[in-house]
N, C-alpha and C positions, 0 to 999 in steps of 0.2 A: 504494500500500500504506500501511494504517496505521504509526502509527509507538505504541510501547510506550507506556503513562503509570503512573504508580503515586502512591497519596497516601497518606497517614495520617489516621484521623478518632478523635476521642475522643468514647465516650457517656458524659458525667458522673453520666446517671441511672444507668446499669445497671452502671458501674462495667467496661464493655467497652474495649479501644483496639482498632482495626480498623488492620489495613494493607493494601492494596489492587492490585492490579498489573494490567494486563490486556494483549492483546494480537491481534494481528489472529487471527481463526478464521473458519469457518465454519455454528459453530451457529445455531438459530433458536430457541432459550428460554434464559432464565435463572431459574436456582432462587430463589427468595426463603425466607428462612429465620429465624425467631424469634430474640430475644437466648436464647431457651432451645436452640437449635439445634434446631427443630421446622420439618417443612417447611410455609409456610404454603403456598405458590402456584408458579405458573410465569408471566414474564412473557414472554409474544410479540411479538414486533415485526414487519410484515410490511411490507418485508422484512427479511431478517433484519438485527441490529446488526452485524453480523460482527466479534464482539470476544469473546477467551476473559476472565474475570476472576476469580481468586481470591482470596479474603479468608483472613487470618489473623486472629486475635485471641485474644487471654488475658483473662480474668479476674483481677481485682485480689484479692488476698485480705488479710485482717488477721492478721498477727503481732504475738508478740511474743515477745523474747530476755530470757534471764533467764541470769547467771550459776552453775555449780553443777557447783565444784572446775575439774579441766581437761578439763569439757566444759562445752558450751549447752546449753540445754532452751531449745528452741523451741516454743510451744505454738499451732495453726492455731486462729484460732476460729470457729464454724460461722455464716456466714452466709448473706445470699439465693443468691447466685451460688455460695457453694463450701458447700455441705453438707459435715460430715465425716463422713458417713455413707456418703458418695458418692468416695470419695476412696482411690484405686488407692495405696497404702502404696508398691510397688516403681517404685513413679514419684518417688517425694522426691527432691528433691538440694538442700542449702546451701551459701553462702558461695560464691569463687572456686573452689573446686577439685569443686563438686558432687558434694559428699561426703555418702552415703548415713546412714541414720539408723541407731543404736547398737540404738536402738529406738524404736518408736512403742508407743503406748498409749488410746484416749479416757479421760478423763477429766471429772467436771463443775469444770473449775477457777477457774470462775469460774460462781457457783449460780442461773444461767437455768432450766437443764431439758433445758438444748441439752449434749451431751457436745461438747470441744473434741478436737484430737489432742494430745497430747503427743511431745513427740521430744528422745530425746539425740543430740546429735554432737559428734564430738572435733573441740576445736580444731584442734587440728595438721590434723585429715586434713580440716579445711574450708578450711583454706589463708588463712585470715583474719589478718591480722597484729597487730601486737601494737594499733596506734593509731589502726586502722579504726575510720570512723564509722557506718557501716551495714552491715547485710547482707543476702540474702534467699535465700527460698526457693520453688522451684519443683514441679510434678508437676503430675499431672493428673486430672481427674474418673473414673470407673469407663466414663465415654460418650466420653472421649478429649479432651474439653476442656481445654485446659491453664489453671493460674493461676499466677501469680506473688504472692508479699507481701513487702515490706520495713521492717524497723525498726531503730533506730537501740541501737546496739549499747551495754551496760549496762557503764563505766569508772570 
């Protein structure tokens, strides 16, 4: 019998981290799948690999934290990988205690053409302390995608 293996792989073009885990199966294909999560193919092996394996992976995204009284305004900004057009609002959470957004808004906050998201959150309920250096925020695409962003915290 197989024995489990699991790796980690970073794509620096696409701004993807992959985590990987596999283990003995019985199937005879494996899905192949775009950085855009598009099914491109199925690979066969005859016979079969006999190996299940799962990937996980997030998208990296760009923030940034602004002070504004005693909350944050974190604002997402729309890039290749996280459109914010594309971006499930009840998926957000900040900080340690993934503390949901006051509010979200788009906004042009910066005057590309691209609307960015805006978002308040209360310190207290982000659980962030007084002399943290970063923090970040997570959710996911409207197709389930998840992303992550971190930036360093405005003192």
């Amino acid at each position: 019998m197989a024995t489990p293996f699991s790796s980690v792989l970073a794509d620096t073009y696409s701004g993807y981290t992959w985590h990987a885990i596999g283990a003995p199966s019985t199937a005879d294909s494996l899905r192949v799948f775009s950085s855009a999560g598009k099914l491109l193919s199925q690979f066969h092996r005859d016979p079969p690999a006999s190996m299940n394996i799962q990937v996980w992976g997030h998208l990296l995204a760009r923030i940034s934290i602004r002070p504004d009284g005693q909350k944050l305004r974190v604002i997402l900004w729309n890039t290749p990988g996280v459109d914010t057009a594309q971006v499930d609002s009840s998926t957000l959470r900040f900080g340690p205690r993934n503390a949901s957004p006051r509010d979200v808004r788009k906004d042009d906050a910066n005057p590309t053409g691209k609307l960015a998201l805006v978002m308040d959150f209360s310190i207290a309920e982000s659980g962030i302390a007084p002399h943290s250096l970063n923090a970040c925020l997570t959710g996911k695409r409207s197709d389930g995608a998840p992303f992550e962003g971190c930036d360093l915290l405005p003192h």
